[in-house]
N, C-alpha and C positions, 0 to 999 in steps of 0.2 A: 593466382596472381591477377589481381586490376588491372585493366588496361585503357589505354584513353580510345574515344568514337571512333578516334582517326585510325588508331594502330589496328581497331576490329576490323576497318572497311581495309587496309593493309591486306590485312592478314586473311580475309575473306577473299580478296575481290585475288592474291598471289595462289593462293590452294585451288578458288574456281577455276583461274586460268590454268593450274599446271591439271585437272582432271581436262578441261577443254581440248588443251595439247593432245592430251590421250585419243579421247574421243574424235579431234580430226584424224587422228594416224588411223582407228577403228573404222571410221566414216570411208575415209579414201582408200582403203588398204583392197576392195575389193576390184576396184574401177583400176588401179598400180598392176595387181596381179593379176586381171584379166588375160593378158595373152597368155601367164604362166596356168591358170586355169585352165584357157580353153584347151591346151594343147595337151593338158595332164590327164582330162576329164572325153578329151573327144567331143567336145562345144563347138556349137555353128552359133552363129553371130543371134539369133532369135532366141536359143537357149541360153544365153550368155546374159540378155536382157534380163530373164528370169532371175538368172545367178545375182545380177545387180539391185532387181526391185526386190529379194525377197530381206535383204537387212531392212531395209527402206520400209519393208510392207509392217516389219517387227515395231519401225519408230512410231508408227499411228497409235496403236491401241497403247505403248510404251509412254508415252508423251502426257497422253490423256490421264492414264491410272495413274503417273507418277506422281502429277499436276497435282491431280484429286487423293491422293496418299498424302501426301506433302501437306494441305490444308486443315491434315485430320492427326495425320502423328510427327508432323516437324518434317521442314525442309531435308537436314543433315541427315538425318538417318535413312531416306528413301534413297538419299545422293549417293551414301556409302555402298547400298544395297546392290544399285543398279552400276557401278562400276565394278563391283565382284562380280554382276551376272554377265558383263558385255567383255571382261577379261579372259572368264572359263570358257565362253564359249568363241573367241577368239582362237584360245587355241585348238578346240576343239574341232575346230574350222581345217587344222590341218593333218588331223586324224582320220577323216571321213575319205572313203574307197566309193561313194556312186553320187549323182544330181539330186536325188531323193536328201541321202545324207547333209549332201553341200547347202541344201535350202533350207533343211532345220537348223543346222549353225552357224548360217546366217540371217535368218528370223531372231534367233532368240539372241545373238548379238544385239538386234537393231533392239529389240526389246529393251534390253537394257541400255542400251546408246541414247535410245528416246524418253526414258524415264529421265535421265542426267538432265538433260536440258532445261526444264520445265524449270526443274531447284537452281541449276547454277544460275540462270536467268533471275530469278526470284531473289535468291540469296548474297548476289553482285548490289540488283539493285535498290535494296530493303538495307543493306548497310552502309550506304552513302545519301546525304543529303538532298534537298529537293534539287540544288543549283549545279549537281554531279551526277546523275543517275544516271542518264546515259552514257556518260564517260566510264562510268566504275562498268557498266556493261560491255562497254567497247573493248573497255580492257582486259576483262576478260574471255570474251567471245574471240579475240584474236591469235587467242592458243588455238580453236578449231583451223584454220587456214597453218599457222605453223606448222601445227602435226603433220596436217597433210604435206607439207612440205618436206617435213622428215621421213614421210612414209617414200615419198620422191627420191630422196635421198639414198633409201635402203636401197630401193628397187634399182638406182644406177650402179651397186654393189654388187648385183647377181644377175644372174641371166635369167632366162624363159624357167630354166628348170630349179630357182631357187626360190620358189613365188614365195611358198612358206616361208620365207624371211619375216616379211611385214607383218602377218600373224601372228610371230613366237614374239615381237616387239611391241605387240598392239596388245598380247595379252597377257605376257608376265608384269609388264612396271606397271597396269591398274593393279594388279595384286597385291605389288610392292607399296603402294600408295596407300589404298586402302586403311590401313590402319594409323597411317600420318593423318587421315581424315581425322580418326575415331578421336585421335588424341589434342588434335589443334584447331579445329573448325569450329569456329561458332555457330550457335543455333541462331537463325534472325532474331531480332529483338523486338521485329512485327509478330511475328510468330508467337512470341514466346509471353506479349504481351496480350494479345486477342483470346491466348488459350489460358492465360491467366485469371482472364476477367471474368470468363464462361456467364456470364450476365445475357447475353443477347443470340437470339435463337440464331443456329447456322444456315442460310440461306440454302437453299436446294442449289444443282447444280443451275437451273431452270432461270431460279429466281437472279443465282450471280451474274448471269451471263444474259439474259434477257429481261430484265426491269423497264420498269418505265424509264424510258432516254438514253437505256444502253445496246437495247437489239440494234439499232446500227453502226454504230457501232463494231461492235462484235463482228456483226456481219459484213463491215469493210474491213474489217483485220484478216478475217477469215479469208475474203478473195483477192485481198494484196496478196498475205501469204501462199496463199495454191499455187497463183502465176510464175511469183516469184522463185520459190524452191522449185517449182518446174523444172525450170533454166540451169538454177545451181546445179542441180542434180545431173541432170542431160550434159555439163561440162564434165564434172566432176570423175561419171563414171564411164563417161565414151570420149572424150578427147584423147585418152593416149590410142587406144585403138583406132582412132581416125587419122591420129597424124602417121601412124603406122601405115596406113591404108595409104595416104597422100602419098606414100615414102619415103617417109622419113623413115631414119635408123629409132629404135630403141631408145638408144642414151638423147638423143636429139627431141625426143617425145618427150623423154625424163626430165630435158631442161624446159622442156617452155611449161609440164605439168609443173616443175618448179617456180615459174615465171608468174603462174598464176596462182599460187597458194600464197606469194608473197604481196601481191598486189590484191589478195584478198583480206591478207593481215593489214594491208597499210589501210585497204577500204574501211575494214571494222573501226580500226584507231581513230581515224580521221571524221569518219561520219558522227561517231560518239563525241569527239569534240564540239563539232562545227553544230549536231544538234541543241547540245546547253547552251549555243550563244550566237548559232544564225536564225534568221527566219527559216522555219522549218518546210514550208510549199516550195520556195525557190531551190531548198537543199534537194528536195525529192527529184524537182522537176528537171535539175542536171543530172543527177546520179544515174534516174530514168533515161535520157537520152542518153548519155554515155553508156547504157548498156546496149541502146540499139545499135551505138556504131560500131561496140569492138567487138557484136557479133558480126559485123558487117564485113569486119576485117580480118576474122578468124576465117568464114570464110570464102575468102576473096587472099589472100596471105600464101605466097608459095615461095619463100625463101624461109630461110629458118631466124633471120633477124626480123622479118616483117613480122613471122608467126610467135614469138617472144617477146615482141612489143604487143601486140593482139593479145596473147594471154594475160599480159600483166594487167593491160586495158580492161578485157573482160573479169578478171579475179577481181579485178579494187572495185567496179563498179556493181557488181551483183552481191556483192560481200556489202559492201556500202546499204545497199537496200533492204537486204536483209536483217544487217542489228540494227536499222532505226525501225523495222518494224519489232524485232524483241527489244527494242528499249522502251517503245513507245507502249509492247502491252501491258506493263505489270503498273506502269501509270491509269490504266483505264479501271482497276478494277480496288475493292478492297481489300485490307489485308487478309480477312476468313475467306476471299476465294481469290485472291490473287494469283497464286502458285495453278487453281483449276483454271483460269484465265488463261494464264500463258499456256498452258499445256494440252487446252482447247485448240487454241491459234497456232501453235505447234503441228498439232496434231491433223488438222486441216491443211495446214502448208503441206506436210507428209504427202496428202492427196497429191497435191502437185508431183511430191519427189519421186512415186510410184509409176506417176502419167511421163514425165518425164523420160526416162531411162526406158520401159517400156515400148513408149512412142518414136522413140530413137531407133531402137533395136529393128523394129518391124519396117520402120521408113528404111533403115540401110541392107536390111533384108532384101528387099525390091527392088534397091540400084539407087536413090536417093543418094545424092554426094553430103556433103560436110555445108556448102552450099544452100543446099534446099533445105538442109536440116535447121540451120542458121536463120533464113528466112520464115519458115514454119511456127518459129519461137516468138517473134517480132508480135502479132496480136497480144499473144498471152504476157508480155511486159506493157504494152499500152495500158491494157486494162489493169493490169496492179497498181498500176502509176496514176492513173485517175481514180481508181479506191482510194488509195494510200492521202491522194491530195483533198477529197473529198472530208474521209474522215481527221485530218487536221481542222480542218474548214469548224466540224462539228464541232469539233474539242476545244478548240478557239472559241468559239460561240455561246460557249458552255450550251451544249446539248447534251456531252458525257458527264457522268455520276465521276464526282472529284472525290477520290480515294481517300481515306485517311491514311498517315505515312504505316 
């Protein structure tokens, strides 16, 4: 059956968001069950870091191959591939009896978790017009913040000992999904039309990604992203253990985890807008400062309404920064390597999301509060914030290589 532009970017931009969905409940599902982990497994707070970097450590090389799979045999079918692999090993996650086990299945989640991303990004923005691309990405990137919310949701239904909750949820509905991809998902029509023409030799990954007037490019995407997934990540997967720490109860950790997966779905929605129709330096250069202050007030926040507005603060504005930088990559690059583009800049961010969680764990290991951890973050967002502004600068300027759609 035919269908009109509009109803393809519909029908793309609803399927990416509800795998997104998934892939947040995936993403958060580990940083949720933490204390049900550590307590199941005999985890000290250092080994617990591992537990977190090692999905994280899966999305680096995931992200990259996905990116560069995707430019060679189609967006759709790498998309479909990698939520079958980040579903099995989901559950498999709740199978595993030692820390050896627990790191292979969550490695090979992230694996698959970081392949998704590269296509749903690609394939959001390749089905919407020039005057919506960022929107159609917002919209769909805002399933990732939801899921995690729903993962919020499970975890205030069980206790310490019911951690495999989130798992059995994180990895049967990609299963179930899976084959609604097979049946309804368009294949980009970038895609489909670059591999059609086969006329024009495939650039290396070398040449996409570093041309004449695009290695900076690249290389301010690159250290936006690092900084920034930093931060995501270091909220993402130690703020419930921290506010646990503060003393807060459980279900009280569970709402402001909640607090901020939703203020990180309004961040995606809203930056996706306000990109296709504000000045995009000014956009950055609040979203940026609003991320230094509700780290400021996370913490500094010892009531549980102070620390709930602090979350939401902190979700909407690091969410906010990061889909204008996946909206802004699939613009920089052509359609034969746009998919390895984003999933370069992906994949580089990852760095951050490794250093993150990592760098958290070992700082609270030592006696560092919530506090000095908060403050420690503060550089690594300046600098993303002056990349991020720099490279508009360029692209404004036309110093970047303008994509064919």
């Amino acid at each position: 059956m035919n269908r009109s532009p509009k109803g393809l970017t519909v029908i793309t931009v609803l399927l990416c968001f509800v795998v997104a969905l998934l892939e947040g409940i995936d993403i958060q599902s580990a940083g949720i069950a933490g204390p049900g982990i550590a307590a199941a497994f005999g985890l000290d707070r250092a080994q617990m870091g591992w537990v977190f970097s090692a999905s994280i450590l899966g999305l680096l090389p995931g992200a990259f191959l996905g990116g560069l799979m995707a430019d060679r045999i189609g967006r759709k079918y790498v998309l479909i591939g990698s939520v079958i692999l980040f579903g099995c090993f989901s559950l498999i996650t709740t199978a595993t009896w030692d820390l050896p086990g627990l790191l292979v299945a969550r490695f090979m989640t992230g694996l698959g978790l970081g392949a998704a991303l590269p296509n749903l990004i690609a394939l959001s923005s390749e089905s919407a017009d020039d005057s919506a691309r960022a929107t159609a990405v917002s919209l769909m990137y805002c399933g990732v913040p939801l899921g995690g919310a729903l993962a919020s949701l499970a975890s205030l239904f069980g206790g310490i000992e019911n951690w495999k909750l989130v798992f059995h949820v994180g990895g049967w509905t990609p299963l179930l999904v899976a084959p609604l991809l097979h049946v309804l998902l368009p294949e980009s029509a970038a895609y489909k039309g670059q591999a059609q023409t086969g006329t024009t030799p495939r650039p290396s990954v070398w040449q996409g990604l570093f041309r004449e007037g695009q290695a900076l490019s690249t290389l301010l995407l690159w250290v936006s992203c690092f900084f920034t997934l930093t931060v995501v990540y270091m909220l993402l997967n130690w703020l419930p253990s921290l506010l646990i720490g503060q003393g807060f109860t459980r279900p009280q950790a569970g709402m402001v985890q909640l607090l901020l997966n939703l203020g990180m779905a309004a961040g995606s929605v809203l930056a996706g807008l306000l990109l296709d129709r504000w000045r995009a330096s000014l956009l950055v250069s609040l979203i940026y400062i609003g991320i230094l202050v509700s780290l400021l007030a996370l913490g500094r926040s010892s009531d549980l309404t102070g620390m709930l507005l602090a979350g939401f603060a902190a979700g909407f504005f690091v969410l906010a920064a990061q889909l204008i930088l996946y909206a802004l990559a699939p613009q920089l690059y052509p359609a034969q390597v746009r998919a390895t583009g984003v999933g370069s800049a992906v994949a580089v961010g990852r760095l951050g999301s490794i250093s993150g969680p990592l760098i958290a764990g070992q700082m609270l290991a030592t006696g560092a509060g919530a506090s000095g951890l908060m403050l420690a973050a503060s550089p690594g967002i300046v600098i993303a914030a002056v990349g991020l502004i720099v490279l508009l600068r360029q692209r404004n300027a036309g110093l970047s290589h303008s994509p064919a759609p």
